[in-house]
Backbone as ProteinMPNN parsed JSONL, in Angstrom:
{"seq_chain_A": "XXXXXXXXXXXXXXXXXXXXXXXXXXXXXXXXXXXXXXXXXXXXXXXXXXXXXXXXXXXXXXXXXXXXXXXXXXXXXXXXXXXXXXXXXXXXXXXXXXXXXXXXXXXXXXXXXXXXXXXXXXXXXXXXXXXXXXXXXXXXXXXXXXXXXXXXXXXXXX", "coords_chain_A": {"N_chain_A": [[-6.024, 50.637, 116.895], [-5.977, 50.184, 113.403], [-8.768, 51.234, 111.118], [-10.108, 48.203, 108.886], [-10.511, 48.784, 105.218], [-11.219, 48.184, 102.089], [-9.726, 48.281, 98.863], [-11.123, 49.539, 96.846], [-13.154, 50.768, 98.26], [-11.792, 52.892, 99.596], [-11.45, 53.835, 97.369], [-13.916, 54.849, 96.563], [-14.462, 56.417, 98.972], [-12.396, 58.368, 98.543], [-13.227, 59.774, 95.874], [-15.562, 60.553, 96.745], [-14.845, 62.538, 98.742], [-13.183, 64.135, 97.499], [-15.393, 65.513, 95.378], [-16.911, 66.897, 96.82], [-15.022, 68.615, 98.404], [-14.221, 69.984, 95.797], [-16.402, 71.037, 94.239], [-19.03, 70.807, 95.715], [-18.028, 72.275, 98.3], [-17.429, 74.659, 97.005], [-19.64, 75.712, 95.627], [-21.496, 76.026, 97.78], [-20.581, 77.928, 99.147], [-20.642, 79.876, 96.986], [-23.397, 80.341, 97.206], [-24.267, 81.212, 100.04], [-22.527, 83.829, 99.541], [-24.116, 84.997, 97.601], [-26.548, 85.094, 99.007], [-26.03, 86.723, 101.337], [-25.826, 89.259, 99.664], [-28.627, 89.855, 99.334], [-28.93, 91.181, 101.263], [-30.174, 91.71, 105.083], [-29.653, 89.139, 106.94], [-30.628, 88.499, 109.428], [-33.734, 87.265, 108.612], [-33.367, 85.926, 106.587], [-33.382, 83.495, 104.664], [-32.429, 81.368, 102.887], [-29.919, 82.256, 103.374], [-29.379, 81.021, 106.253], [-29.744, 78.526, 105.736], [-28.08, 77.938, 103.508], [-25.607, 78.282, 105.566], [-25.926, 76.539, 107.405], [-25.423, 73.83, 105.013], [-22.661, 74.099, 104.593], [-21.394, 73.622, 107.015], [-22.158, 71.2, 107.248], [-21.182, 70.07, 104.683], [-18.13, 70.518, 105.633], [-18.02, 69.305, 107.913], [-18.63, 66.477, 107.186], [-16.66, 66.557, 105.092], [-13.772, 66.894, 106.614], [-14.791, 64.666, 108.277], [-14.024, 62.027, 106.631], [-11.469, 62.679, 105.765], [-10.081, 62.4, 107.876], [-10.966, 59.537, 108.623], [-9.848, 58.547, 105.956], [-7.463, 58.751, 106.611], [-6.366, 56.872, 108.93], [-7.683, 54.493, 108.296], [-6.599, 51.28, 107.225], [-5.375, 50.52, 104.007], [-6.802, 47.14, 102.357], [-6.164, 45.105, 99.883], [-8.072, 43.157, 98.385], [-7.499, 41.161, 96.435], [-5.032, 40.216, 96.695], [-5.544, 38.552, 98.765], [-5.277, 35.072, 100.227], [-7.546, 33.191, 100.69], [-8.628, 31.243, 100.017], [-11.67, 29.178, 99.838], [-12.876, 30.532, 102.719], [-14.362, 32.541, 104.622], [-13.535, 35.631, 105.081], [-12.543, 38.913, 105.737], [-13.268, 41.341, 103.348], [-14.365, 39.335, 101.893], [-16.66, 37.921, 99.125], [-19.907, 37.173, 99.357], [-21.974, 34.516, 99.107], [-25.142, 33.418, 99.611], [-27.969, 30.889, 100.435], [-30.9, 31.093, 101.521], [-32.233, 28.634, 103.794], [-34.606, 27.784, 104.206], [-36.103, 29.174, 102.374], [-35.287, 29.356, 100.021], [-34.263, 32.016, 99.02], [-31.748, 34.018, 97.433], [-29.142, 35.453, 98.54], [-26.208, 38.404, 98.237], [-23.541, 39.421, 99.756], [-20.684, 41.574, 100.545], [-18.267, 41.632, 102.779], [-16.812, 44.064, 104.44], [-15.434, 47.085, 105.246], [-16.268, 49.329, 108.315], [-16.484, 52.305, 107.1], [-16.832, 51.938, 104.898], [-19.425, 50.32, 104.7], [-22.427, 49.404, 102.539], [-25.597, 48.676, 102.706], [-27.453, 48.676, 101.131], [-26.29, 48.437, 98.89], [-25.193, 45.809, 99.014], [-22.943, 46.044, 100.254], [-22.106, 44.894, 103.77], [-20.759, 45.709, 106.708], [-17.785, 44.32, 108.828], [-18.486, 44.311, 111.585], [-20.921, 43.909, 111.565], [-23.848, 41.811, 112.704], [-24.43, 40.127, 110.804], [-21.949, 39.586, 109.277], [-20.058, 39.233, 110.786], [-21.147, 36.484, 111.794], [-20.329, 35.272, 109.332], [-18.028, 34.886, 109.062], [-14.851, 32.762, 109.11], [-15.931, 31.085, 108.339], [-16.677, 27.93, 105.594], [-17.417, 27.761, 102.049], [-20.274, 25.655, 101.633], [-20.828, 25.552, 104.048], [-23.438, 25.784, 106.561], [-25.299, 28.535, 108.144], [-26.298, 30.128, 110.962], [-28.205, 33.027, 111.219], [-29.034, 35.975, 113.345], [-32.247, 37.375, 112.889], [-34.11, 40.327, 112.159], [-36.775, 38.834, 112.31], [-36.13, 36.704, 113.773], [-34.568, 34.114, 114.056], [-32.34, 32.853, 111.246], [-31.718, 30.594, 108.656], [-28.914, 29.673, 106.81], [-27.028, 28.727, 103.738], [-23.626, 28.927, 102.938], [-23.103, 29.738, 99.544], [-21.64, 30.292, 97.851], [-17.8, 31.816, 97.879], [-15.902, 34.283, 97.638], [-13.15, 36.281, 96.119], [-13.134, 38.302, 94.216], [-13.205, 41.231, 94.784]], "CA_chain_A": [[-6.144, 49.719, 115.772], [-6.486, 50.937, 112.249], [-10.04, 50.48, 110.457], [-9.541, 48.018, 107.535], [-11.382, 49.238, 104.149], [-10.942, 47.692, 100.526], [-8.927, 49.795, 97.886], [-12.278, 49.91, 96.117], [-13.58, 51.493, 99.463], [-10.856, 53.906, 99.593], [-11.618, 54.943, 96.075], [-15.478, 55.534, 96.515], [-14.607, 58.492, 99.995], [-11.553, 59.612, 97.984], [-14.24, 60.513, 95.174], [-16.412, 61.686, 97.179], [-13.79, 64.013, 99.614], [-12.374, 65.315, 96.1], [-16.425, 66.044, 94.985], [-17.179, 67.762, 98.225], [-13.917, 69.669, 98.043], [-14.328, 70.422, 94.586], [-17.88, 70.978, 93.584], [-19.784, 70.973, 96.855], [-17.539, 73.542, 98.931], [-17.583, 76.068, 96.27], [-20.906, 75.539, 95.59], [-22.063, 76.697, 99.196], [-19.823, 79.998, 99.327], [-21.048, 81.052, 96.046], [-24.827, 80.607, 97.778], [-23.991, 82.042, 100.81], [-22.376, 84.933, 98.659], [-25.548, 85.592, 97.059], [-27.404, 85.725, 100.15], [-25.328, 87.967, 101.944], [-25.998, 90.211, 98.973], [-29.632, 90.494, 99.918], [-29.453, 91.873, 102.634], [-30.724, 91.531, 106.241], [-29.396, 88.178, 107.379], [-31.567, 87.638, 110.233], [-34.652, 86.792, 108.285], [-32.977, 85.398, 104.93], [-33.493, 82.045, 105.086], [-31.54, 80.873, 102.061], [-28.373, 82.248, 104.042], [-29.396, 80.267, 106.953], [-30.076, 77.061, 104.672], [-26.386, 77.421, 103.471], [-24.643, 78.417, 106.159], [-26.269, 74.662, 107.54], [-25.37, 73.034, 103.994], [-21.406, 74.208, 104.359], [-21.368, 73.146, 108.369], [-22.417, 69.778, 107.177], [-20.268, 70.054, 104.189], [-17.445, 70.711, 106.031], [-17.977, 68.102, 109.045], [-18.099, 65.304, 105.95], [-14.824, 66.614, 104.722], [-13.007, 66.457, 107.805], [-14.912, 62.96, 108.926], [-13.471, 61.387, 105.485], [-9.729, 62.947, 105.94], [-9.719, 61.745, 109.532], [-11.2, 57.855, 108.759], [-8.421, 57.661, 105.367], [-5.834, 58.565, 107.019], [-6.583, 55.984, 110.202], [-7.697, 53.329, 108.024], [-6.026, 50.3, 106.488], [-6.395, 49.462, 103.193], [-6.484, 46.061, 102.182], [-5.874, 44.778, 98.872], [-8.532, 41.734, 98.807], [-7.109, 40.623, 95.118], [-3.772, 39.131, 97.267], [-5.874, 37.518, 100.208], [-5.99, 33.643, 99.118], [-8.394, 32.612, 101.707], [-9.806, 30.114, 99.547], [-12.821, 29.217, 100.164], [-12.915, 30.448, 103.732], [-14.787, 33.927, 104.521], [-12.252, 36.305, 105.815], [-12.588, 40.269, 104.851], [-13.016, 41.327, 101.538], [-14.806, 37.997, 101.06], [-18.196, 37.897, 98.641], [-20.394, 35.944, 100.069], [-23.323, 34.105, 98.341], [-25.744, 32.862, 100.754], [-29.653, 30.876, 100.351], [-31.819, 31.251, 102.852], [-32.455, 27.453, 103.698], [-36.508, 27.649, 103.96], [-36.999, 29.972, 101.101], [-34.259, 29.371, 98.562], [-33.67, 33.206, 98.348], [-30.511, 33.982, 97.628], [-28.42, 37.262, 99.107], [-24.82, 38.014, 97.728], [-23.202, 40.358, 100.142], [-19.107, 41.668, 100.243], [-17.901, 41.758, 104.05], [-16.111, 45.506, 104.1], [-14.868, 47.407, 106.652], [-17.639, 49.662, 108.286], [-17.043, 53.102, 106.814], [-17.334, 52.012, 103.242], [-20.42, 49.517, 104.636], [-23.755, 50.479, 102.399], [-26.735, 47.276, 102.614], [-28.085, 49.044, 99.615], [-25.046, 48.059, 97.615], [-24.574, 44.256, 99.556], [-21.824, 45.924, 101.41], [-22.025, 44.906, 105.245], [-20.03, 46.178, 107.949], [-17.326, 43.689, 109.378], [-18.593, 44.526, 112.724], [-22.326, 43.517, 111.489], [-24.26, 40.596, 112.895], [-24.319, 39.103, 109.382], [-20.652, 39.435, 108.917], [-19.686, 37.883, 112.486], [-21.528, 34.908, 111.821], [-20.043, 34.21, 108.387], [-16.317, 35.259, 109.147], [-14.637, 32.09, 109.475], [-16.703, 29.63, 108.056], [-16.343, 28.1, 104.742], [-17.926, 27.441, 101.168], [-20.792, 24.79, 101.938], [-21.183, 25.669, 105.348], [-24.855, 26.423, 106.872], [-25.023, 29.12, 109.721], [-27.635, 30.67, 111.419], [-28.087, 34.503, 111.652], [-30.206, 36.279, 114.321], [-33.15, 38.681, 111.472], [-35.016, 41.006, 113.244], [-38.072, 38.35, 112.386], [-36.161, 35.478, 114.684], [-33.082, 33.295, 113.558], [-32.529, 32.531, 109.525], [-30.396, 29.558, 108.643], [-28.231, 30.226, 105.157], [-25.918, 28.164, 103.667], [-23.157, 29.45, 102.297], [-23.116, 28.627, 98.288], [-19.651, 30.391, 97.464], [-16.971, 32.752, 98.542], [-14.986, 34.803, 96.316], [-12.37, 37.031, 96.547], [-12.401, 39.14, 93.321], [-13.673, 42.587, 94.827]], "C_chain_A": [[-6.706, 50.455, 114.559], [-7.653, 50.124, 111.605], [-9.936, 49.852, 108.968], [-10.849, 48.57, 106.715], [-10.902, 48.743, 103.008], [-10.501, 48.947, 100.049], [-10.042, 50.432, 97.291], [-13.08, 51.007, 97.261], [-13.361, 52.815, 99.585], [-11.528, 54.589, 98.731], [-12.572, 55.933, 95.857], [-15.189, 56.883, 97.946], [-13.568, 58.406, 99.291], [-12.168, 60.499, 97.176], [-14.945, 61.218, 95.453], [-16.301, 62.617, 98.078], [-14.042, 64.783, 98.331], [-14.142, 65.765, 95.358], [-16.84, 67.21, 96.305], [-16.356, 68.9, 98.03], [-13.683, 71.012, 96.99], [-15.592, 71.13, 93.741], [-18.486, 71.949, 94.678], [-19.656, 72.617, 97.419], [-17.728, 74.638, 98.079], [-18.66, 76.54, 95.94], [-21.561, 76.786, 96.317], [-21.598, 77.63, 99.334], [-20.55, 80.708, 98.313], [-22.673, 81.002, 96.437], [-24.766, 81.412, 98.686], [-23.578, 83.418, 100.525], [-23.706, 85.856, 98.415], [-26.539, 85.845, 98.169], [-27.355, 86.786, 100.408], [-25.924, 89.311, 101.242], [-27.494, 90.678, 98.9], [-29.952, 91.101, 100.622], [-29.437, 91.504, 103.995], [-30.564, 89.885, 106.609], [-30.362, 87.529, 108.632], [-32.8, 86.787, 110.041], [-34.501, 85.694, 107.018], [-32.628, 84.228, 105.292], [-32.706, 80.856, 103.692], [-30.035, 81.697, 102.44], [-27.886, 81.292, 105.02], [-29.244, 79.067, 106.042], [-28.613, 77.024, 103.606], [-25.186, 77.555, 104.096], [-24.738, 76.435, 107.16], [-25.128, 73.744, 106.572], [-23.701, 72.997, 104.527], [-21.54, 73.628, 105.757], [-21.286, 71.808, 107.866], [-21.281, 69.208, 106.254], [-18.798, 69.512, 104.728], [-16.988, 69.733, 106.97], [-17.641, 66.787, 108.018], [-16.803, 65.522, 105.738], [-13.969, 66.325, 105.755], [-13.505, 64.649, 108.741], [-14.152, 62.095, 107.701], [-11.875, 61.746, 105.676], [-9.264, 62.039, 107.17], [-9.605, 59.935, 109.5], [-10.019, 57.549, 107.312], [-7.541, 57.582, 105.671], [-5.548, 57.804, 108.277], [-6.733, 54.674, 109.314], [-6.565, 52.717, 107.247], [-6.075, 49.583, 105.14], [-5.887, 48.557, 102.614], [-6.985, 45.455, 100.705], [-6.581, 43.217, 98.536], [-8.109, 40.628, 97.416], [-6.156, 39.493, 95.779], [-4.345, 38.251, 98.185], [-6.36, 36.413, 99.222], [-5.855, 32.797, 100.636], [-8.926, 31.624, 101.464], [-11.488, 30.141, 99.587], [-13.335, 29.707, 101.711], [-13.156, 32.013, 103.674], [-13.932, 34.728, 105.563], [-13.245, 38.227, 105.336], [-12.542, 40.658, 103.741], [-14.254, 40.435, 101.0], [-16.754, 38.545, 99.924], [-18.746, 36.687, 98.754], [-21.742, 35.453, 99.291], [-24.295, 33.273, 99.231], [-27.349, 32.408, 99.797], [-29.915, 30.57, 101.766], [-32.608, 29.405, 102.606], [-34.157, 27.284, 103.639], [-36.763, 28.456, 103.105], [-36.446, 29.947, 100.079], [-33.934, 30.476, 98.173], [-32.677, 33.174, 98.82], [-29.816, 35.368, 97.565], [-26.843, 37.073, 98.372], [-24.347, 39.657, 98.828], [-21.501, 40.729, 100.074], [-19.097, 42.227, 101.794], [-16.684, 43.527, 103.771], [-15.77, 46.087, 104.919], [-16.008, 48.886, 106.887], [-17.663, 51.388, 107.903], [-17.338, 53.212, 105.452], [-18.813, 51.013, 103.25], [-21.716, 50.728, 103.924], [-25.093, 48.882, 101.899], [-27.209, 47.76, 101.175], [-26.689, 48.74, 98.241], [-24.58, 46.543, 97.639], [-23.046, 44.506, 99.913], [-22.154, 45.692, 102.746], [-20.871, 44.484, 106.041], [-18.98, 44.989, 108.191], [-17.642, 43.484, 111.051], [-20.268, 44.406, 112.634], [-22.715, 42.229, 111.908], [-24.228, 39.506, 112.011], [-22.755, 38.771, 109.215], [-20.314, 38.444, 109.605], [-19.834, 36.446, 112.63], [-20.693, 34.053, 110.776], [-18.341, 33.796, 108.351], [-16.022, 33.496, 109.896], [-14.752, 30.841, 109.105], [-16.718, 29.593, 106.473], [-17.73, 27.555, 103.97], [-18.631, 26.468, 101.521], [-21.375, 24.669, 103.135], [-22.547, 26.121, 105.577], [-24.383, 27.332, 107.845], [-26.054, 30.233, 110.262], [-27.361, 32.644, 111.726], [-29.309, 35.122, 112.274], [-30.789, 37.437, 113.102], [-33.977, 39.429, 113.068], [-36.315, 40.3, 112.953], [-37.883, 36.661, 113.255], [-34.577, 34.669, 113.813], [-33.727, 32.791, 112.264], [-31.263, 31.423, 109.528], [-30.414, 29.631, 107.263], [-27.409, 29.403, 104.783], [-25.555, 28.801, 102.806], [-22.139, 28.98, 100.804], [-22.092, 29.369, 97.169], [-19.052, 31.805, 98.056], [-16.027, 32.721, 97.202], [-14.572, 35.83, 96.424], [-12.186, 38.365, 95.112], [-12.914, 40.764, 93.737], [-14.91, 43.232, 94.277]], "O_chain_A": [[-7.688, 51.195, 114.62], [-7.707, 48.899, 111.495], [-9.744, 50.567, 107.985], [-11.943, 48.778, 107.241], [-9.699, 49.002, 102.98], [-10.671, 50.104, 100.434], [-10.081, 51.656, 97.165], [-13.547, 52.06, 96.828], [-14.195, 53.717, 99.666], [-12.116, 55.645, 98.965], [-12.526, 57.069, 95.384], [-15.643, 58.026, 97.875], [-14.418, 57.536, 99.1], [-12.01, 61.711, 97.326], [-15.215, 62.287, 94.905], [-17.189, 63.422, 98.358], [-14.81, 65.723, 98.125], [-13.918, 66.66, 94.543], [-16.955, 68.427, 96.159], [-16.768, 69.975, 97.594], [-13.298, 72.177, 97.093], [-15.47, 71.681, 92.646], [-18.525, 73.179, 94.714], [-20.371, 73.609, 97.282], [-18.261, 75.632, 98.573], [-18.803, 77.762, 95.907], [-21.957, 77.883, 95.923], [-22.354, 78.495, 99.776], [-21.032, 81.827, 98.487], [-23.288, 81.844, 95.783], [-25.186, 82.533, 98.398], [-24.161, 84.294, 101.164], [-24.111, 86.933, 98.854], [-27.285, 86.823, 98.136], [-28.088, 87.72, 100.082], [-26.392, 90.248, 101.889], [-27.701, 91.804, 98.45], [-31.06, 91.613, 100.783], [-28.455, 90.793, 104.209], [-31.654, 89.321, 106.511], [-30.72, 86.355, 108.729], [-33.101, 85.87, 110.805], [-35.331, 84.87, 106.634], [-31.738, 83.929, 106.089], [-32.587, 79.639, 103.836], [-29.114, 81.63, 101.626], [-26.769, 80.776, 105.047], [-28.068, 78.913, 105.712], [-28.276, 75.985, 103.037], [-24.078, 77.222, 103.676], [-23.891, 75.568, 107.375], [-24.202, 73.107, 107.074], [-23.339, 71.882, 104.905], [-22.116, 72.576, 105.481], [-20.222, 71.229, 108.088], [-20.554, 68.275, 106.593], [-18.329, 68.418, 104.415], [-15.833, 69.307, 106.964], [-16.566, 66.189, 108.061], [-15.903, 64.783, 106.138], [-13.369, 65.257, 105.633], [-12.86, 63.872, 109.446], [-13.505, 61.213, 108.265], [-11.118, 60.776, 105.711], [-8.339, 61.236, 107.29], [-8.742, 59.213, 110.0], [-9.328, 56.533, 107.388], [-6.695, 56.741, 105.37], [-4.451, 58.046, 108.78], [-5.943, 53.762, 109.558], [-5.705, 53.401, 106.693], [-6.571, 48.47, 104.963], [-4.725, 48.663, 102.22], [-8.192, 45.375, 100.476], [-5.864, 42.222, 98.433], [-8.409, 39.435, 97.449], [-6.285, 38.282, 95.6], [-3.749, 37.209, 98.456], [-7.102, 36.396, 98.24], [-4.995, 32.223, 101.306], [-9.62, 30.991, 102.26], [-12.257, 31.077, 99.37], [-14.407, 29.166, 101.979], [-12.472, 32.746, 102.96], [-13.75, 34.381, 106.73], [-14.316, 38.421, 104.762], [-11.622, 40.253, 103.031], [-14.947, 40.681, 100.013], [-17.631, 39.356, 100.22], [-18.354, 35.565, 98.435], [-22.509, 36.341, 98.919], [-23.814, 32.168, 99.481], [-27.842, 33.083, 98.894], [-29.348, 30.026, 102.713], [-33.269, 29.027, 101.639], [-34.693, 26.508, 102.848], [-37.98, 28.562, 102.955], [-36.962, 30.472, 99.093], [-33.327, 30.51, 97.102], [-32.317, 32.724, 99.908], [-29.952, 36.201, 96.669], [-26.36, 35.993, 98.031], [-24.822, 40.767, 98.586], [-20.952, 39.907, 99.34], [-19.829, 43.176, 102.076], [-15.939, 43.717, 102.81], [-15.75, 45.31, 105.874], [-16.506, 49.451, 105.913], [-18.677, 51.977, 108.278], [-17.888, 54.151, 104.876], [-19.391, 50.831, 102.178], [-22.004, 51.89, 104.213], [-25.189, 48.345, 100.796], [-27.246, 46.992, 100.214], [-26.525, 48.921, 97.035], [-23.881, 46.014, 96.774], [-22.149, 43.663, 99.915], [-22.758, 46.714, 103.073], [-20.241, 43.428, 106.089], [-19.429, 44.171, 107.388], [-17.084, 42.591, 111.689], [-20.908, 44.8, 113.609], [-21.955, 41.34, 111.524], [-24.062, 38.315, 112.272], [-22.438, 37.598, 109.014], [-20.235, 37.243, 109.347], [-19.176, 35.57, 113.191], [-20.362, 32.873, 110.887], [-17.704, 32.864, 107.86], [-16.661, 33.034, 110.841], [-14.078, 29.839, 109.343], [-16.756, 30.653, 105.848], [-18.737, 27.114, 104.525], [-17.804, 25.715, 102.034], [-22.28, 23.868, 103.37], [-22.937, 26.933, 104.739], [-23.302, 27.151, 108.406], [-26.4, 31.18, 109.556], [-26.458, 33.218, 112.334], [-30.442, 34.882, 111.856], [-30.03, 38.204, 112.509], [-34.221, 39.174, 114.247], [-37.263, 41.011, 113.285], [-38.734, 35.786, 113.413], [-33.818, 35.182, 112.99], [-34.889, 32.45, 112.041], [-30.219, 31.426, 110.18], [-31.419, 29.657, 106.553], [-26.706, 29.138, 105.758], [-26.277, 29.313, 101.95], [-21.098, 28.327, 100.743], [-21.872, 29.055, 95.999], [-19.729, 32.689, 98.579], [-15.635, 31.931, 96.343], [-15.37, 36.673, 96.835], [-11.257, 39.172, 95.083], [-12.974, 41.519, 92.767], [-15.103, 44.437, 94.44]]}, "name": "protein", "num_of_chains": 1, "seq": "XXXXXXXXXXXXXXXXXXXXXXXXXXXXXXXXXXXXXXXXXXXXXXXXXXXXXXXXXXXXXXXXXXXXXXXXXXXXXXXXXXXXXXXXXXXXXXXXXXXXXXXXXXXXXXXXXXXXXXXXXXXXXXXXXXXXXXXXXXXXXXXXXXXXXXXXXXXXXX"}
């Protein structure tokens, strides 16, 4: 099964393959370069400390080639879900005993980042809301005990 991801998704690891690629990688050779040119490699610890950097480098680049060209991406502009939380969806939630209010975008989980109000499709938060529509309450397990939210709109513009 291919992993879905928003186009917007897509866009943010294509940017940041083609920075890696572009920037990054060359970056780390021309450090490593300069090492080398010190000398004695066994002790030179800014050779070690980029022969690391490019390893890691390198593993990113190839984990990003591997997950775009597996995933699916889905165009959430055409989904007319209505009011009904599907993928893609932006979700506006209050927390029924405190009136705070969260706005998260359901996403597919290698573009998920909580620090942005992306979460995962395969997140506890997601799971609960997938399905259920505009107006709806629904309880989500917090790591401080179950939260009950109602959900105070859904919206599809990305």
């Amino acid at each position: 099964m291919r992993a879905p991801i928003t186009a917007k998704g897509a866009l943010r690891l294509r940017a940041e393959l083609e920075e890696l690629k572009s920037v990054k990688r060359p970056a780390v050779i021309n450090s490593i370069a300069e090492a080398r040119a010190h000398g004695d490699l066994k002790e030179n610890a800014e050779y070690h400390a980029a022969r690391e950097q490019q390893g890691f480098i390198e593993g990113r680049i190839k984990q990003l080639e591997a997950e775009l060209s597996h995933a699916e991406i889905i165009d959430i502009s055409k989904l007319n879900a209505g009011s009904k939380v599907v993928f893609g969806a932006t979700v506006e939630l209050t927390d029924v005993d405190t009136d705070e209010e969260r706005t998260y975008q359901i996403v597919g989980d290698l573009e998920a980042d909580i620090k942005l109000g992306l979460i995962a499709i395969s997140s506890p938060v997601a799971r609960a809301l997938i399905g259920k529509n505009e107006g709806d309450s629904v309880e989500i397990q917090a790591p401080g005990g179950v939260r009950e939210y109602e959900i105070v709109s859904v919206n599809y513009n990305g």
